[in-house]
C-alpha positions as CSV (number, residue, x, y, z in Angstrom):
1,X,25.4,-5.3,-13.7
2,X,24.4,-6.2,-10.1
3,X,25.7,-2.5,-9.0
4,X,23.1,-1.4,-11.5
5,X,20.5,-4.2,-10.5
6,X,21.1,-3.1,-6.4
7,X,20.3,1.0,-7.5
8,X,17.0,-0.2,-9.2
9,X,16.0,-2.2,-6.5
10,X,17.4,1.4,-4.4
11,X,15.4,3.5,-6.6
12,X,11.9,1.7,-6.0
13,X,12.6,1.1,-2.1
14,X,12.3,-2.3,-3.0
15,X,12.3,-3.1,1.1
16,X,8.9,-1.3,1.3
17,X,6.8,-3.4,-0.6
18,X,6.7,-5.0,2.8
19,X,3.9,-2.1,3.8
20,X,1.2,-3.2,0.7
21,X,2.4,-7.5,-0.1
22,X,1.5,-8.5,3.7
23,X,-2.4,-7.1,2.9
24,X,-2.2,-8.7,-0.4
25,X,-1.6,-12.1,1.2
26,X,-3.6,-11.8,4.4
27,X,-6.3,-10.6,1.4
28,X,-5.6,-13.8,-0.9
29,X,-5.7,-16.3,2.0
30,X,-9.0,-15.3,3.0
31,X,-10.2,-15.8,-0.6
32,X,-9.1,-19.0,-0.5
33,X,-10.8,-20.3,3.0
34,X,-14.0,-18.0,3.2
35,X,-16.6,-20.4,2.3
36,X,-18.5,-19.3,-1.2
37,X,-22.2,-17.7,-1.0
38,X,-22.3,-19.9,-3.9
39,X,-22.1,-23.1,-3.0
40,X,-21.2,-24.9,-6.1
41,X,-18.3,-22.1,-6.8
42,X,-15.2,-22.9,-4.4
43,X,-12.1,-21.3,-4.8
44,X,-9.2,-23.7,-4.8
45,X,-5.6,-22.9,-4.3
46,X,-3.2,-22.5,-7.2
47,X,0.5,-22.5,-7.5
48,X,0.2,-20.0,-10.6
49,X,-2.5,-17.9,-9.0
50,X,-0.5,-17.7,-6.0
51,X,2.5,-16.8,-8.2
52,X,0.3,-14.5,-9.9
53,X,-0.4,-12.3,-6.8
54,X,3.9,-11.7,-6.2
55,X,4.2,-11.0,-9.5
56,X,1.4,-8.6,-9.9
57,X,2.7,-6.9,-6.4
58,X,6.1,-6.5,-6.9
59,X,5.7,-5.1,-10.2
60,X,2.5,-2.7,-9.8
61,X,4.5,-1.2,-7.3
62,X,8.4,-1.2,-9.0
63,X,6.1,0.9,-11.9
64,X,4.5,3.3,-9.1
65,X,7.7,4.2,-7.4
66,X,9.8,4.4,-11.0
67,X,7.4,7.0,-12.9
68,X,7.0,8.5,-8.9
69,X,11.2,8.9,-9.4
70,X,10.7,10.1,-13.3
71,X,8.1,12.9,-12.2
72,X,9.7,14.4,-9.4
73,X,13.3,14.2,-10.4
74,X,13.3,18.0,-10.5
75,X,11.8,18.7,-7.2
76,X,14.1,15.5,-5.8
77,X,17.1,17.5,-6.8
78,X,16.1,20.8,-5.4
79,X,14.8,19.4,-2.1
80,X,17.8,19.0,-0.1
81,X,16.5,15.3,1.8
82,X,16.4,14.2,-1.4
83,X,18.8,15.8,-3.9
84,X,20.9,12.5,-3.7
85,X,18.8,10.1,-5.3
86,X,19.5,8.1,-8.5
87,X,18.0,10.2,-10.5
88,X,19.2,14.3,-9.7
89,X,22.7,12.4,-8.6
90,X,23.0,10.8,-12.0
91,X,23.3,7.5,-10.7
92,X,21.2,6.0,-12.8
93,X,19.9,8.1,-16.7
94,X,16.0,9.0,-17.5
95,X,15.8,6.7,-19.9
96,X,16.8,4.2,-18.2
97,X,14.6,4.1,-15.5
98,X,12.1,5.3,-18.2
99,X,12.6,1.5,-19.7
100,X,13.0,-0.1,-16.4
101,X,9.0,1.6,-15.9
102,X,7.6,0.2,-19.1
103,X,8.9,-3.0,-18.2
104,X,7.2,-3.2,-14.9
105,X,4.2,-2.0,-16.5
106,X,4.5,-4.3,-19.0
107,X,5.2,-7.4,-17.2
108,X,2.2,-6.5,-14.5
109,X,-0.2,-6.7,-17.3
110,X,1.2,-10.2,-18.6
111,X,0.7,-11.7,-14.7
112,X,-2.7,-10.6,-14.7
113,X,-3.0,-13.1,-17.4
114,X,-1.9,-15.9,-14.7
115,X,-5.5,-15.7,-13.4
116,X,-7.4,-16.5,-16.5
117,X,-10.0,-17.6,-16.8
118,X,-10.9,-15.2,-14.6
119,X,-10.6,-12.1,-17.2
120,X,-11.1,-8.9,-14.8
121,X,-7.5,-8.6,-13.2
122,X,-6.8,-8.5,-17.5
123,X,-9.1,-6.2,-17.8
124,X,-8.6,-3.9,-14.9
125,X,-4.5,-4.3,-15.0
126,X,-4.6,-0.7,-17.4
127,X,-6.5,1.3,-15.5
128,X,-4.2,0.1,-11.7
129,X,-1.5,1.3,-13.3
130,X,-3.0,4.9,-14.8
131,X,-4.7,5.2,-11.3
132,X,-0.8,4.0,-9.3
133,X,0.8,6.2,-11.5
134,X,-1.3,9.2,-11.1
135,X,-0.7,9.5,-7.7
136,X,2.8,11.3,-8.4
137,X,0.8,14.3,-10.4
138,X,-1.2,14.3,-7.1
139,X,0.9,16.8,-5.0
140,X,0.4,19.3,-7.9
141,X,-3.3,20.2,-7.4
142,X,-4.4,18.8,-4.2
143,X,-3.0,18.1,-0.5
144,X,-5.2,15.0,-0.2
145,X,-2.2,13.5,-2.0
146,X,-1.8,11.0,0.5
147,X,-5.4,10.0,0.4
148,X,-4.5,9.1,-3.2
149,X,-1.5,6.6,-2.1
150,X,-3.5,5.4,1.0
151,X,-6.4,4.2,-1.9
152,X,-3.3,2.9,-4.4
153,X,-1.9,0.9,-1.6
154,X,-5.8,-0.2,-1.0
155,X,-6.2,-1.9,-4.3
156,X,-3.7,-4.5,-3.3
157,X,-5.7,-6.5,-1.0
158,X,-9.0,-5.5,-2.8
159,X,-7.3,-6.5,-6.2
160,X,-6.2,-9.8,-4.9
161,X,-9.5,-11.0,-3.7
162,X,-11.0,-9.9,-7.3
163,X,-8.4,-12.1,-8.9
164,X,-9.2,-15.4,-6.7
165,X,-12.4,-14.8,-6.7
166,X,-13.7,-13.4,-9.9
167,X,-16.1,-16.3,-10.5
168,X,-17.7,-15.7,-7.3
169,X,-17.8,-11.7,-8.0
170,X,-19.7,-12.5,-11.2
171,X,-22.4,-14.3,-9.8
172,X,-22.5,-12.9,-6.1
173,X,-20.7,-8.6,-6.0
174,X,-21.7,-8.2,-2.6
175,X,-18.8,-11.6,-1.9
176,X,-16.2,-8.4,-2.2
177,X,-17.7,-6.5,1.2
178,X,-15.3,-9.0,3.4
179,X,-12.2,-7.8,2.0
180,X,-13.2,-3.9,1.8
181,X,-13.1,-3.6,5.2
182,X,-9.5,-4.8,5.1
183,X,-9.0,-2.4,2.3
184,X,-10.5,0.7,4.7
185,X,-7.8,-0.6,7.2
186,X,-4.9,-0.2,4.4
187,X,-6.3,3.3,3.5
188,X,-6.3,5.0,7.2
189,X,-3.5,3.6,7.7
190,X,-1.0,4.5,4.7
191,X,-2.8,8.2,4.6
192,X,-1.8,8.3,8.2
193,X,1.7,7.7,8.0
194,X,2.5,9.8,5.0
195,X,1.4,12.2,5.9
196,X,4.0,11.7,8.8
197,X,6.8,11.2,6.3
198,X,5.4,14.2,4.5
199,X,6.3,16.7,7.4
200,X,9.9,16.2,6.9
201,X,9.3,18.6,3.5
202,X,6.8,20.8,4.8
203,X,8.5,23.8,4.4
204,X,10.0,22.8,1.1
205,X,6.6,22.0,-0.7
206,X,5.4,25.4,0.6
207,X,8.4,26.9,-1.3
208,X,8.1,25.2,-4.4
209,X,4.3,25.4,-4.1
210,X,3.5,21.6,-4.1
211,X,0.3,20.4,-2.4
212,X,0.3,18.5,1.2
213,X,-1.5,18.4,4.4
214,X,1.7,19.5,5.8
215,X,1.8,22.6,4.0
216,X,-1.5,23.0,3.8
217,X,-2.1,22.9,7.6
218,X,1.1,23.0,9.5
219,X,3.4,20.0,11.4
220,X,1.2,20.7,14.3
221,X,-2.6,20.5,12.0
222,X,-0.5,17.6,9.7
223,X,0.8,15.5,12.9
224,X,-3.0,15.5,14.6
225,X,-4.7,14.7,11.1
226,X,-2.5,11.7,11.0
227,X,-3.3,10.6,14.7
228,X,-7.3,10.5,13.9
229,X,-6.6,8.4,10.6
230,X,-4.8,6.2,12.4
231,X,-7.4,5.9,15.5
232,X,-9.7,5.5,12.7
233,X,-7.6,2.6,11.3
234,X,-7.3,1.0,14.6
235,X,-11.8,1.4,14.9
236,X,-12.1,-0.2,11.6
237,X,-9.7,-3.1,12.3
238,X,-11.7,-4.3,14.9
239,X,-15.1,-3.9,13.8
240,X,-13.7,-6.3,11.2
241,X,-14.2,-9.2,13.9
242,X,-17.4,-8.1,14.5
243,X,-19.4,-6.8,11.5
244,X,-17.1,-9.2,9.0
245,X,-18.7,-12.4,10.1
246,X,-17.2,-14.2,7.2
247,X,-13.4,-13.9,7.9
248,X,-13.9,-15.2,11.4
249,X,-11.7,-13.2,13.2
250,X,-12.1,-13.1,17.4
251,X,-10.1,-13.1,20.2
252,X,-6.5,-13.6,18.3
253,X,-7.2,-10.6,15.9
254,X,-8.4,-8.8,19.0
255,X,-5.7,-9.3,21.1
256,X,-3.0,-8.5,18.7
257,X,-5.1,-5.4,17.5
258,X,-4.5,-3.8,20.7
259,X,-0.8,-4.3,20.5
260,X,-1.1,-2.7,17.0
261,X,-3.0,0.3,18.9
262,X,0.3,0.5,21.6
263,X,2.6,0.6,18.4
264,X,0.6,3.4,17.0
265,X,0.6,5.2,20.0
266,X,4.1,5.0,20.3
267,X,4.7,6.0,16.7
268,X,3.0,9.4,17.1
269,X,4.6,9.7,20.4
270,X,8.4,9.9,18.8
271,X,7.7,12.2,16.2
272,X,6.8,15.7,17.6
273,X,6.5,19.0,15.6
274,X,9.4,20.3,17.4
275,X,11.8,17.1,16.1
276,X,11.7,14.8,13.1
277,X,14.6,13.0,13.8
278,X,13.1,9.6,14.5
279,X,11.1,9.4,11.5
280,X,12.8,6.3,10.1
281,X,11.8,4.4,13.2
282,X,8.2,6.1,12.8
283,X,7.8,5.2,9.7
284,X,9.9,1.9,8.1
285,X,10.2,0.3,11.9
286,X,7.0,0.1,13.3
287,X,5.0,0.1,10.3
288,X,7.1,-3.0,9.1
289,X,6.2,-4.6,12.1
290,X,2.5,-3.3,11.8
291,X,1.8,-4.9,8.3
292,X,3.6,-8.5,9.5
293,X,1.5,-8.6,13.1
294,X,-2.2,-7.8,10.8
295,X,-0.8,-10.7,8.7
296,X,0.0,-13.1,10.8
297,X,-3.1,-12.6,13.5
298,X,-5.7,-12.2,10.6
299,X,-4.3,-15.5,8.6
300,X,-4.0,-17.7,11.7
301,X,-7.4,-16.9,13.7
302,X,-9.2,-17.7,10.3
303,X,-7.2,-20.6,9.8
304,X,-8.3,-22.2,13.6
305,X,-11.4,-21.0,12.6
């Protein structure tokens, strides 16, 4: 049982949720300290809301990488990077990861209840997981395939503040513009580096006629798409401390922003079209680190603030 428990937890790179839960938390702490436009409506902190938000993270995104898994086992197995995973190496059966996905999906839409009576994350918990678990049919009809995850990955801190701060949302819509610039951050930034991750199968996809920028443009076009997304990224971030007024981020955010803009710099500078082979440092490494340094900057300067 725990060999089987460790290749589910293998199956849905269980270690990456560390790219989408920081955003969800930096996103749910600012819902919890930016003062209300309504004054009589505060939001309060809550053991089961705060519960609510791991829940709802780990398990929106154990469904999107499972039916990912079920979708592309074929291409998985022909692709040679990837022929050895659970599924085309028979490590784990179809139907079993086909229940292990309508659990997830399942138990996502019962921790949305946690928030009640706020009713939206109930009532938007359906159509998350249609729109997560579309993203695998994206590399069939278009290469802005990793647009699609960038926005998936975007709902997590825009989803969080909806579910602290529904109340507010009801009363006062324009309360969610704070958080969507952190959202726009999440986007650049997750197109950016897939499309990284994506060069390692350019070739492939072109051969098997699936859809990405890659393919579509060449390592060369795919690699200097990527840098602008994530230049773009880096602009967005800190216009956050000016034209978000409401997060009070300054100096701090600033500060650390620019060591984010060194990390992406060096990011782009070990992967080159003419080798690949750092690509795990590229991507897991740096981008680990990249989520935890937004995190802990964004939390603590509005915290002294």
């Amino acid at each position: 049982m725990w060999l089987k428990f460790q290749r589910f937890l293998e199956l849905i790179r269980f270690s990456h949720t560390i790219f989408a839960l920081p955003f969800a938390l930096l996103a749910s702490f600012w819902a919890w300290i930016v003062p209300s436009p309504i004054p009589e409506i505060q939001v309060r902190f809550g053991w089961s809301s705060g519960l609510g938000i791991l829940l709802c993270m780990v398990f929106a995104r154990s469904f999107a990488m499972a039916v990912n898994r079920l979708l592309d086992r074929k291409w998985d197995g022909e692709n040679p990077r990837t022929a050895n995973r659970h599924l085309p190496a028979k490590l784990l059966g179809v139907s079993e990861v086909g229940w292990f996905t309508l659990l997830c999906g399942v138990l996502f839409i019962a921790s949305c209840m946690l928030f009640l009576p706020n009713r939206l994350p109930a009532i938007l918990s359906l159509p998350v997981l249609l729109f997560l678990g579309g993203y695998s049919l994206g590399k069939r009809f278009t290469w802005l395939v990793h647009v699609w995850l960038g926005a998936a990955l975007m709902l997590a801190p825009i989803c969080a503040w909806i579910a602290l701060r529904g109340e507010i949302l009801s009363q006062a819509p324009y309360d969610l513009l704070p958080v969507v610039w952190l959202g726009a951050v999440v986007l650049l930034w997750v197109s950016g580096f897939d499309i990284l991750y994506a060069c390692q199968d350019a070739e492939f996809d072109r051969q098997a006629g699936l859809s990405s920028i890659p393919a579509r443009f060449g390592i060369r076009g795919a690699l200097n798409i990527a840098k602008v997304l994530h230049f773009l990224m880096w602009l967005v971030a800190m216009g956050m401390t000016f034209w978000a007024p409401e997060l009070s981020l300054g100096l701090l955010f600033r500060t650390v922003m620019l060591a984010v803009g060194g990390l992406l710099i060096y990011e782009h500078s070990v992967v080159s079209e003419r080798s690949l082979d750092r690509m795990q440092l590229a991507f897991f490494q740096l981008n680990s680190i990249i989520s935890i340094l937004i995190l802990g900057a964004g939390a603590l300067d509005a915290w002294l603030k």
